[in-house]
C-alpha positions in Angstrom: -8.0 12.2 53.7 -6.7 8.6 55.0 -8.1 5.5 54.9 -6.6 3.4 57.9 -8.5 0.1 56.7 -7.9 0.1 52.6 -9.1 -3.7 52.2 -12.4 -2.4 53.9 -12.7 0.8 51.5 -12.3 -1.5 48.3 -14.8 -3.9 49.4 -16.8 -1.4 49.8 -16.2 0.2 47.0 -16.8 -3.0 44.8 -20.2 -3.4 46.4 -21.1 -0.5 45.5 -20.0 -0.6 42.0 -21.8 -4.0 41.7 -25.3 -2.4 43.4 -25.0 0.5 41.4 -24.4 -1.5 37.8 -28.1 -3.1 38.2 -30.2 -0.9 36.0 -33.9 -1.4 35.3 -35.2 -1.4 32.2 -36.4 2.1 30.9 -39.8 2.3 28.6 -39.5 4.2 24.9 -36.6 2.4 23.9 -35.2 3.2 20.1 -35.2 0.4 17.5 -33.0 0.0 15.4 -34.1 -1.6 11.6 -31.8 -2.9 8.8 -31.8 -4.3 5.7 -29.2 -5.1 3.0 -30.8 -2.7 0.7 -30.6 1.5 0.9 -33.2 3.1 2.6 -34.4 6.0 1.4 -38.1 8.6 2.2 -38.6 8.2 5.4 -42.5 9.9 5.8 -44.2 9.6 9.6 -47.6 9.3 10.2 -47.5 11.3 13.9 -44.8 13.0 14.7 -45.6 13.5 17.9 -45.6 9.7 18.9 -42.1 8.6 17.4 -38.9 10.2 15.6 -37.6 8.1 12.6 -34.2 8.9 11.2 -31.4 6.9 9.2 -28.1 6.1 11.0 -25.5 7.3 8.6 -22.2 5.0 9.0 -18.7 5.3 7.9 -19.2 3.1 4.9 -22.3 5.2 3.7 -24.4 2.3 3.1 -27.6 4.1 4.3 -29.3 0.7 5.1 -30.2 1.7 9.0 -32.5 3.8 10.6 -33.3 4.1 14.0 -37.2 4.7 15.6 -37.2 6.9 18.7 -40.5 6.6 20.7 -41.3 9.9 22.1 -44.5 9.6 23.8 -47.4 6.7 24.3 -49.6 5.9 21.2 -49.6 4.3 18.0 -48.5 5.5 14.5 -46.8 4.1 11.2 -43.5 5.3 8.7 -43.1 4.4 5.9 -39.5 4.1 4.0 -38.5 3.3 -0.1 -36.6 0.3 -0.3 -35.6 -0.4 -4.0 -38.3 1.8 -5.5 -41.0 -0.1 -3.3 -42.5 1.6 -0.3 -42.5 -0.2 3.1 -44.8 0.6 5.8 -44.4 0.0 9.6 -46.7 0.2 12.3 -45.0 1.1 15.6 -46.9 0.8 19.6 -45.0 2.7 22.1 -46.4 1.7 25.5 -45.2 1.9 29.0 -43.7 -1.3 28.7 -41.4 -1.4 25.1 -41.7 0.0 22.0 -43.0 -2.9 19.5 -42.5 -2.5 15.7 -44.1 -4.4 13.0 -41.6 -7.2 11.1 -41.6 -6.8 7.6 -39.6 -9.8 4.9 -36.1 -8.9 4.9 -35.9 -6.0 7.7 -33.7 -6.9 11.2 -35.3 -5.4 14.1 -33.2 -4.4 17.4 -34.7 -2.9 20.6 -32.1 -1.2 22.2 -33.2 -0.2 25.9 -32.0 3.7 26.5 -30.4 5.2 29.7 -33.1 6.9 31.7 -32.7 10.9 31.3 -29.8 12.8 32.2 -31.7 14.8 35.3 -31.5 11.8 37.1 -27.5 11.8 37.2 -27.0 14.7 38.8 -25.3 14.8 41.9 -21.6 15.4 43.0 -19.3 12.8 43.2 -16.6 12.7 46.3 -13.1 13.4 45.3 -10.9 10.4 45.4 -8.8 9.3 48.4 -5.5 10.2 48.6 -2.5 7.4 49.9 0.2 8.8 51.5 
């Protein structure tokens, strides 16, 4: 396959690329909680509303755990953060996923990709210059 006008192909290209780049923002987005202490007993009140599991890193710190919403509703976790137990109440709604602050936690929504179904199509082969 040749292209006899290449500067017109690239434009296009890039437009495309740029169009394609704006995504929305997806509901049931994770959160990510920290602290400087280790985290330990994580116990959910409905597991059927969120997931709740630590992030292990490479420095084994055990100070991170991430909440991943799975359907609408309200519940609460709780985790043991120096021998004290720390409750969080979490609303997942169609709009973001809101956790509860609690003194010396950081909380990060991080806004997910929407589900891998959606991807599927066949991408044309690339040109070919001569």
């Amino acid at each position: 396959m040749k292209f006899k006008n290449r500067k017109l192909f690239l434009k296009s290209f890039v437009l495309a690329f740029m169009l394609g780049s704006f995504m929305p923002s997806y509901a049931f987005e994770d959160v990510i909680i920290t602290n400087n202490s280790k985290l330990t007993d994580i116990k959910i009140e409905n597991h059927e509303i969120i997931d709740v599991f630590p992030l292990i890193t490479i420095m084994n710190d055990k100070n991170t755990i991430i909440v991943h919403p799975l359907k609408e509703g309200e519940s609460k976790f709780s985790v043991m953060k120096d021998k004290k137990n720390v409750k969080f109440s979490v609303k997942v709604d169609n709009e973001k996923t809101i956790v509860s602050q609690e003194d010396g936690f950081d909380i990060l929504a991080i806004d997910c990709p929407p589900a891998p179904e959606i991807y599927e199509y066949e991408l044309d082969e690339p040109p070919v210059f001569d």
